[in-house]
GUSE-350661 format. One line per 3 residues: their letters; for each residue x, y, z of N, C-alpha, C. Coordinates in nm, 2 decimals. Each point is the difference from the previous one (the first is absolute). Layout:
N
A) X:Y:Z:X:Y:Z:X:Y:Z  ...
This chain:
56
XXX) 3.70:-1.24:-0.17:0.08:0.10:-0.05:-0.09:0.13:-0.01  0.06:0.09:0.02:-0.08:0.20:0.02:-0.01:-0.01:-0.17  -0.16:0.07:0.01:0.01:0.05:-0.11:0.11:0.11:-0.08
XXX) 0.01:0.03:-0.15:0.07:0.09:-0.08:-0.05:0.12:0.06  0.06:0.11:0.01:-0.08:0.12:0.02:-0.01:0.05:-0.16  -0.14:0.09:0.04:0.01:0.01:-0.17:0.01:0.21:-0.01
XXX) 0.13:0.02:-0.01:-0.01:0.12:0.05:-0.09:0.10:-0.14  0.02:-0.03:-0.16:-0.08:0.10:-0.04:-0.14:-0.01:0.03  -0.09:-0.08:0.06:-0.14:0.01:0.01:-0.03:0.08:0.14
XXX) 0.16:0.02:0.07:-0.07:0.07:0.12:0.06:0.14:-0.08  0.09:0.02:-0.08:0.04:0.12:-0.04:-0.14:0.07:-0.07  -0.07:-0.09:-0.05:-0.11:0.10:-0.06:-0.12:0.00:0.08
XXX) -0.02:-0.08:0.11:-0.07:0.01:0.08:0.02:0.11:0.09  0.08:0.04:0.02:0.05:0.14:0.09:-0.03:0.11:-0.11  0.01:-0.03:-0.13:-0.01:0.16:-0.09:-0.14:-0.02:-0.04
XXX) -0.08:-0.10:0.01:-0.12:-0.02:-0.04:-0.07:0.11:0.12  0.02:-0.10:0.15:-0.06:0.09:0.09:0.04:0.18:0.03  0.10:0.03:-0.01:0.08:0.14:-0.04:-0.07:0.06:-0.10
XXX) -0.05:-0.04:-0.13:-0.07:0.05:-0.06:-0.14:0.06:0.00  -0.06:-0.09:0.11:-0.16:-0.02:0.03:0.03:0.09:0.08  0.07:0.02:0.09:0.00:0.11:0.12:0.03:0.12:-0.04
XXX) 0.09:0.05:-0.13:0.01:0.12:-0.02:-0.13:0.02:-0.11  -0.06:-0.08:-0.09:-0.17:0.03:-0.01:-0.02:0.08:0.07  -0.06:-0.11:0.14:-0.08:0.05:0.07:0.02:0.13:0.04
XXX) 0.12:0.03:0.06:0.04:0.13:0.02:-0.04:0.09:-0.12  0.06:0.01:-0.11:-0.03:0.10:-0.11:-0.14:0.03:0.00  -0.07:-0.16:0.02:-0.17:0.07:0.03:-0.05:0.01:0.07
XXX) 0.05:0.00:0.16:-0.06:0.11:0.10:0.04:0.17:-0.07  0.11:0.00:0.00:0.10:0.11:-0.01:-0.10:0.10:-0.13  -0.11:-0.06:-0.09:-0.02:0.03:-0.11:-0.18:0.03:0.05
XXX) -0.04:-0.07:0.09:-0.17:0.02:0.06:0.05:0.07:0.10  0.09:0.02:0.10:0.03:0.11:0.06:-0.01:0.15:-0.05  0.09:-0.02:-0.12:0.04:0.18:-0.10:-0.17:0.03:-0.04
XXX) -0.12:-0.09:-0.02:-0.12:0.03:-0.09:-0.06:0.03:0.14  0.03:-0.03:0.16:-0.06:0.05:0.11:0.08:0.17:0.06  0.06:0.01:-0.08:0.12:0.08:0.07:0.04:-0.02:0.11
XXX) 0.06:-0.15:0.11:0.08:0.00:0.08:0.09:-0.08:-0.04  0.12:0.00:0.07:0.12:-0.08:-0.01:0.00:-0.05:0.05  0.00:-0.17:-0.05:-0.02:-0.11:0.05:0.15:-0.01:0.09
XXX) 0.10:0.04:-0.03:0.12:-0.01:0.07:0.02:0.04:0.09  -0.05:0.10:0.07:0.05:0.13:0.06:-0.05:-0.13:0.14  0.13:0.00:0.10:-0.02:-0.04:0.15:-0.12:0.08:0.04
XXX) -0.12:-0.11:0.07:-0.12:-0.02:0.06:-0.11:0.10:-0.07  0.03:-0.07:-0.14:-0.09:0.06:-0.10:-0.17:-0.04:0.05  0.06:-0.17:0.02:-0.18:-0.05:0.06:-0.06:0.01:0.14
XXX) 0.14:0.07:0.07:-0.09:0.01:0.18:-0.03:0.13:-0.01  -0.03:0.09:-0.08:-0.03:0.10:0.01:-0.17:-0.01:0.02  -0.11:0.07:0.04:-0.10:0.01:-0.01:-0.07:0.09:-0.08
XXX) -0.09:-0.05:-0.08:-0.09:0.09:-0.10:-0.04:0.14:0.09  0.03:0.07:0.10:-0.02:0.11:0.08:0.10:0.04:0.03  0.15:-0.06:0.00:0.16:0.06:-0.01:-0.01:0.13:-0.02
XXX) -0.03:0.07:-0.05:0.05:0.18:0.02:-0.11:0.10:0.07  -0.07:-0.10:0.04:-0.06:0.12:0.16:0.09:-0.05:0.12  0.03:0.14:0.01:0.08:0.00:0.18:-0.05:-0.03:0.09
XX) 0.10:-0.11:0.06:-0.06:0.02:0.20:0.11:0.02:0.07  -0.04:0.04:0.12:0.03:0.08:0.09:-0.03:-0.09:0.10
């Protein structure tokens, strides 16, 4: 016979992990603001430490 499913341990297992991830986020988003870049901004990290000298 299948096991019971046991739905509230996956219910807090999903808010458990949801929680850990918006952490994480709040604390990039918070060592970002003390660097002054935004960690959010699309291809915040392919940019290169020499990004605003022009080429041609």
């Amino acid at each position: 016979m299948a096991r019971k499913t046991n739905y509230k341990f996956e219910k807090l297992d999903r808010e458990r992990r949801k929680a850990e991830k918006k952490a994480a986020k709040a604390e990039a988003k918070k060592a970002a603001s003390e660097d002054g870049a935004d960690p959010l901004a699309p291809g915040a990290e392919e940019q290169p430490a020499d990004a605003d000298v022009e080429r041609n």
